[in-house]
C-alpha positions in Angstrom: -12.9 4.3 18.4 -14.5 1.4 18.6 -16.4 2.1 22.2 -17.5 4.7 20.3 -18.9 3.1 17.4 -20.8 0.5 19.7 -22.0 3.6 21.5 -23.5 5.2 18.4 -24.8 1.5 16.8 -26.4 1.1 20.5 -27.9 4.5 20.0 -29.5 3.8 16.5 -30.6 0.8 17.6 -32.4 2.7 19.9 -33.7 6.0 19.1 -36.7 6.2 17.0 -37.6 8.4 14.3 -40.7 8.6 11.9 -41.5 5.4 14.0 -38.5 3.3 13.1 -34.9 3.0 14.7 -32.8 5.2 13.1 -30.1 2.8 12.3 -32.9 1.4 9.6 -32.1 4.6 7.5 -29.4 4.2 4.8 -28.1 7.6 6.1 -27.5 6.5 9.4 -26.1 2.8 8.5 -23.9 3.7 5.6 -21.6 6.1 8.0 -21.4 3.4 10.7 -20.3 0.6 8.2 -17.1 3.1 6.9 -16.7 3.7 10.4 -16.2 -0.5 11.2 -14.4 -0.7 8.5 -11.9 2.4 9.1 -11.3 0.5 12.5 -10.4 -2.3 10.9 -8.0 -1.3 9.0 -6.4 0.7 11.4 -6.4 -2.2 13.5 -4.5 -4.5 10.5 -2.2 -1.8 10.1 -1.1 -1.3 13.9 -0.6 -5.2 14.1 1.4 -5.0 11.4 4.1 -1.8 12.9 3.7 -4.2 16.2 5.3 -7.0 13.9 7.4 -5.0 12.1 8.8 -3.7 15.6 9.0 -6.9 17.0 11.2 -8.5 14.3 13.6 -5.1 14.1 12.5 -4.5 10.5 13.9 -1.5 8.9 10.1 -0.8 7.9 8.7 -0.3 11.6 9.1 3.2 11.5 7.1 3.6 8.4 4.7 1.0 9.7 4.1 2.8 12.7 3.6 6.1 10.5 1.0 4.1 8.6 -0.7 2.8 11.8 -1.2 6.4 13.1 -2.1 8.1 9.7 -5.3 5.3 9.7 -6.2 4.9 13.9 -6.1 9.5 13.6 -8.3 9.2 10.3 -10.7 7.0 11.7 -11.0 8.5 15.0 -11.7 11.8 13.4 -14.0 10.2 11.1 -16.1 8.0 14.0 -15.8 11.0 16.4 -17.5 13.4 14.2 -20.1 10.7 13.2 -20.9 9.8 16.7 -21.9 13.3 17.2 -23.9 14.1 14.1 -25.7 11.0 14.2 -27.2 12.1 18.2 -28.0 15.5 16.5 -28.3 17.8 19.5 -27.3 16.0 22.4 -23.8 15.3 20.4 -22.5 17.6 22.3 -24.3 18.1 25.8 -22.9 16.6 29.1 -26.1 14.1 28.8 -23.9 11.9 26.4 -20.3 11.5 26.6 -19.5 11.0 22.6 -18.5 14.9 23.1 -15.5 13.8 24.5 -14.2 11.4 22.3 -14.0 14.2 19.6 -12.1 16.2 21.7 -9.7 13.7 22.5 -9.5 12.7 19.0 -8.5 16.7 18.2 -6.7 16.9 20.9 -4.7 13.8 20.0 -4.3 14.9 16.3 -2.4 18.4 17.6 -0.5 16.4 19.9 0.8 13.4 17.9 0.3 14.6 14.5 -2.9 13.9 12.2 -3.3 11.7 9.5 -1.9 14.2 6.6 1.3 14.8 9.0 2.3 11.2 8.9 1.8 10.4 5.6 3.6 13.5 5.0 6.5 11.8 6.9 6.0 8.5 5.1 6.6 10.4 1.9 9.7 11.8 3.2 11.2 8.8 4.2 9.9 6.8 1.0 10.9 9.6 -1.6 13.1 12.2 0.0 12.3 15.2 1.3 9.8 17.6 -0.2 11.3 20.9 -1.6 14.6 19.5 -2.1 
């Protein structure tokens, strides 16, 4: 996520458009601030399971259920971001943020996306649903 962020901020920094760098537009810098800040939450949350596992807490399951709900939110989020904000070379083998939004839908299938876990979190925390 976040080579992918730098990616698109180095990108806005440097395409032009209506004579100034597209990252001046409010459109462009808005996205890319939720994007940083996504990252860092999924980051506070991931050091926290890591903690939580460490110590053997009863909550590290949970924690880690968190961690991935946030990091598969995010990636999604930056992922399609990334690609909108190159327009039409998103997704041409000229730039490689294409691939990072596969991965990141591949990954969501594989491991479960953000809905999923919290799904699970719910579970744990409240019982299961329909019961």
């Amino acid at each position: 996520m976040e080579s992918s962020l730098q990616a698109t901020v180095e990108y806005a920094k440097q395409r032009k458009q209506f004579e100034r760098q597209i990252g001046f537009f409010q459109a462009v810098k808005h996205p890319l601030v939720n994007a940083m800040i996504d990252i860092d939450r999924a980051r506070s949350l991931l050091y926290h399971a890591a903690c939580c596992i460490d110590a053997g807490s009863e909550e590290a399951e949970t924690a880690a259920r968190m961690a991935k709900s946030a990091a598969s939110d995010a990636g999604a989020f930056i992922s399609d971001r990334s690609v909108q904000l190159r327009g039409g070379i998103g997704f041409t083998w000229e730039c490689d943020v294409h691939l990072f939004f596969k991965r990141s839908l591949h990954n969501q299938m594989l491991y479960g996306d953000g809905a999923y876990q919290r799904k699970l979190i719910a579970e744990t925390l409240i019982g299961a649903i329909g019961s």
